[in-house]
N, C-alpha and C positions, 0 to 999 in steps of 0.2 A: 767540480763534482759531476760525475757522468748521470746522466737522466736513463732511469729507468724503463724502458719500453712497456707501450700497456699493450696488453695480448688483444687482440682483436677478438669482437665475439664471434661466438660462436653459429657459423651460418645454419639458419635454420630452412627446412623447407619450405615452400611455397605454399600453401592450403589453395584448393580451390571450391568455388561455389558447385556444387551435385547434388543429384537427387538421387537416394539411397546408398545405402553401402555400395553399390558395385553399378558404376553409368558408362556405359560405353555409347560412345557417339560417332558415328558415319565410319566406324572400323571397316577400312580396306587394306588387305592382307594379300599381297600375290607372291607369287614360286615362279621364280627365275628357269625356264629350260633353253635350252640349245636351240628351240625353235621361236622361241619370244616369251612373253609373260603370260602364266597363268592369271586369271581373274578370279581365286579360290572365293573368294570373301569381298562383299563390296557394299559400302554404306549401311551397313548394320548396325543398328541403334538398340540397347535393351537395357534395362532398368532390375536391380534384384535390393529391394529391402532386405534388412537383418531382421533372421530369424524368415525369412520366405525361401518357397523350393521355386525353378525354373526352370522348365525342359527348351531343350534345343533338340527339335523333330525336323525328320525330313528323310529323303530319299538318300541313298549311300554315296557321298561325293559333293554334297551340298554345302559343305565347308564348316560343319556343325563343330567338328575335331581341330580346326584350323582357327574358329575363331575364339575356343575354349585354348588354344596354344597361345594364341596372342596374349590371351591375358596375363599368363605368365611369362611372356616373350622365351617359350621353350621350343621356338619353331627351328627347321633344320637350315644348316647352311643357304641354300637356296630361296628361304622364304625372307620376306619382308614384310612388315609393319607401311605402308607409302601415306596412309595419311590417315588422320579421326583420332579420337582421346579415349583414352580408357581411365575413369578417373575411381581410384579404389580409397573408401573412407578419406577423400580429398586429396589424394596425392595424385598426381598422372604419372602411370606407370610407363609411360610409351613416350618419355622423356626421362627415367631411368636410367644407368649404365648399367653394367651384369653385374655390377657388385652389387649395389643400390637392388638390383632386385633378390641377389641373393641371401639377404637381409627378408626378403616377404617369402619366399618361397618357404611353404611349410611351415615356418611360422604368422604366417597371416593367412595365407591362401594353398591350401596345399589338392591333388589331385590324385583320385584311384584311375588308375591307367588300363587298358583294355585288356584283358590279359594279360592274370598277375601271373602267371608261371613265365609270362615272356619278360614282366616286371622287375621282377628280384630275380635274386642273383642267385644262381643257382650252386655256388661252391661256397656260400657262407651263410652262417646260421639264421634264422629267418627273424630272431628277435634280436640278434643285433644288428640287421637291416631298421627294424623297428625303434631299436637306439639311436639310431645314428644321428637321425634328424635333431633329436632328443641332447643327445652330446653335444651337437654343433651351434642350435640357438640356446638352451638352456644353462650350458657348463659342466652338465654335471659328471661324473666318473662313469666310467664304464659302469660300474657295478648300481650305483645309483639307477644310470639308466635302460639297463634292465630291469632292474625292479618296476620302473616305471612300463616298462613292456608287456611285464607279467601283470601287470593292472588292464591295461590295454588291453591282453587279449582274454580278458575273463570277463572284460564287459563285452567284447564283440563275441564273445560263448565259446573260445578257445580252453583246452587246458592251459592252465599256465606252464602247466609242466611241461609242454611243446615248446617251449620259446626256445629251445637249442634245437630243433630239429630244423634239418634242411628241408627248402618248400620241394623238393620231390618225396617229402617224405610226408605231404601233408594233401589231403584229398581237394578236389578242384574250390566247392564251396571255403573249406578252412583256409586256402589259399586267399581267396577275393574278402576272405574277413578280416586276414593279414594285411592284405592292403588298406583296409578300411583303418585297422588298428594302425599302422604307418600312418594315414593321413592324419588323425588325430592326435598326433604324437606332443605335439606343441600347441594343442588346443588353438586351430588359426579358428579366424570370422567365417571363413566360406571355404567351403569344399566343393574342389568339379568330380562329377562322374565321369568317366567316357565311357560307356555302356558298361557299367561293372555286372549285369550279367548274363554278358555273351558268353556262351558256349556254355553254360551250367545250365542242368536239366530242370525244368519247372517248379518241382519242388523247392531246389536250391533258391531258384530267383526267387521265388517268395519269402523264404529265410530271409533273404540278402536286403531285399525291400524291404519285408517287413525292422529288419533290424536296421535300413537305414532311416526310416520312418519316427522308430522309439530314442535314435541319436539326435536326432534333431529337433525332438521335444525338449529330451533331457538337456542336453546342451547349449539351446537354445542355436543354432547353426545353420547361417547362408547356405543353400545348395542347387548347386547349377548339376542336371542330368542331361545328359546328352544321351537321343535314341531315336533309332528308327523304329521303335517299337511305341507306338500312339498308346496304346493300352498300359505300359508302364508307366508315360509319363502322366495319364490319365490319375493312375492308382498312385503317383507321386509329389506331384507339384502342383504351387497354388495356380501358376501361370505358365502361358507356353507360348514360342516363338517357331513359328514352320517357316522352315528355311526351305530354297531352290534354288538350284544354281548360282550359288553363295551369296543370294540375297535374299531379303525377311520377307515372305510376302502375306502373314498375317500373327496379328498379336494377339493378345489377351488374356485373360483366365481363362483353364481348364473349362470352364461353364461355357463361354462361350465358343470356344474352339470344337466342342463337342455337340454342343445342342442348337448352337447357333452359325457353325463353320459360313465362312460368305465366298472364301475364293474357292475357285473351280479347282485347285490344287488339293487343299483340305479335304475340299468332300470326296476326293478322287484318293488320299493316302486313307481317310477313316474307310470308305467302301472295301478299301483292299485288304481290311480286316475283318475275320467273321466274327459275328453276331450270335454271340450262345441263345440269348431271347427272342431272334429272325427266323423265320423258315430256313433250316437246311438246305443251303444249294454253294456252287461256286463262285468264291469274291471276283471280284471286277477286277482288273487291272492296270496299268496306267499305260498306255500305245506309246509308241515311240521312245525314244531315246533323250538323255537331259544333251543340251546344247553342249557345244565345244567351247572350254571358256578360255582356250586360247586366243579365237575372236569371238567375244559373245555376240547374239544378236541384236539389233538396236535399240528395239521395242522391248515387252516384254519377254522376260525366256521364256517361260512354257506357252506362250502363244501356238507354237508349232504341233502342241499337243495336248492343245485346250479347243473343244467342244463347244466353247459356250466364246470364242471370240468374237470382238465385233471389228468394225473401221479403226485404225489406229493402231490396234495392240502389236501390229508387225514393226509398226515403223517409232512410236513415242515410249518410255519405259512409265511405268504409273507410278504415281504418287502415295504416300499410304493417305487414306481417309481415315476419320475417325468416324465409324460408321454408329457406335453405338459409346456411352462414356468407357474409357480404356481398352477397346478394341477397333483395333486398326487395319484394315485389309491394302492391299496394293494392286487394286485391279482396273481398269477403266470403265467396269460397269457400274463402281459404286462413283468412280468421279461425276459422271454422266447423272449418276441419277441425285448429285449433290447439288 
């Protein structure tokens, strides 16, 4: 009598110990060129509970977009992942394969991208863009999932009756609502921003804000924003991380970044925004150029364009302090006075 073979179980993944929904740990990310390795992203650590917001602020090139890529390992040919965890509701994604992530994209973690007109597709209808993701983790039919579209966009305050028109047929604002309606399409745990709204006119970006403000009440929804705009992520997020030259050089809550800023970076990105409650005059701005992060500097980066340097900053990189509880700076003035 042949013996029946027992199926092996079933492999399950790994869990690992994190703190919060979303832990990334010493993420360095660099871009391969012709001339040697970029240093986009290096050692950057940050923390996002469920149900909390968190801005990634900085200067334009600081790697804010590169390390919001990572997470979804959605970086281009040229980029790489070289070392650090990204560990999302316990699983490390940065030990992943592309399948294995194509499995979270969208439906765990999904992304409004910077310019939805460059986003979607501009020869198919914009709510069966909105489907798609919908058909692909959910199962459902075509027609199923536009229905589920036509929900999507009368909560983002579309007509529904738009969901067959192409995004050139739809105004910039209604555009970046359709992205917003696409990211929620499978209801994931966190959503990234990457400045969803650039290039819409003031009015819009309050809309846009404000309605992504009321989603993430009702939904209760992780959300990581990415901007060079201090003031949005102010009016946004519980916490922020200011980035240079693609590394962290201070942390905290909104409260402290604002009313407590310690590195000479901060005070010098909040100056270069006006002050509607200040005397009328022109903001400050910040001299010199960010470093080549082909070969970065030794010491700290912005030393070359910090005011307030002492001994050392040229030549040792600083450590973050915890200078006050949950706020961290990366400077040698607070090591010194530690």
């Amino acid at each position: 009598m042949s013996a029946t073979a027992t199926p092996a179980p079933a492999k399950t993944e790994e869990r690992i110990e994190h703190k919060g929904l979303l832990e990334v740990r010493g993420l360095c990310t660099y871009f391969k060129l012709s001339q040697g390795w970029v240093h986009a992203v290096e050692d950057v650590s940050f923390t996002i509970e469920k149900g909390e917001s968190l801005g990634l602020a900085g200067e334009s090139g600081c790697g804010k977009t590169t390390a919001a890529l990572s997470i979804l390992k959605l970086l281009p040919e040229n980029g790489r992942i070289v070392s650090g965890d990204i560990l999302f509701d316990g699983r490390n994604l940065t030990k992943r394969t592309e399948y294995g992530m194509s499995k979270i994209r969208w439906k765990e973690i999904s992304m409004i991208f910077q310019g939805a007109m460059n986003a979607l597709n501009p020869v198919q209808e914009t709510g069966k863009q909105v489907a798609e993701p919908i058909m692909l983790h959910e199962g459902l039919s075509e027609a199923k999932a536009l229905d589920r579209a036509r929900e999507l966009f009368e909560l983002v305050g579309i007509n529904p009756k738009r969901v067959m028109d192409y995004p050139h047929q739809l105004s910039g604002g209604m555009r970046q609502r359709a992205m917003i309606a696409m990211s929620l399409a499978c209801n994931p745990k966190l959503v990234i921003g990457d400045e969803p709204t650039t290039a819409l006119d003031v009015m819009v970006q309050a809309q846009i804000l404000d309605l992504i403000a009321r989603l993430r009440r009702e939904l209760d929804l992780s959300f990581i924003l990415i901007s060079h705009d201090l003031s949005v992520m102010a009016e946004t997020c519980d916490k922020g991380v200011i980035m240079y030259a693609g590394r962290v050089v201070e942390s905290g809550t909104t409260e402290h970044l604002f009313r407590d800023a310690r590195h000479p970076y901060t005070r010098q990105l909040i100056r270069a925004f006006p002050n509607i409650h200040e005397r009328r005059e022109m903001v400050s701005s910040i001299k010199g150029d960010p470093p080549n992060l082909l070969e970065p500097p030794p010491g700290c980066r912005f030393a070359p364009r910090c005011d307030e340097r002492i001994a050392g900053c040229d030549e040792v990189d600083p450590a973050a302090v915890e200078v006050t509880p949950g706020h961290f700076v990366s400077c040698h003035l607070f090591k010194e006075a530690t």
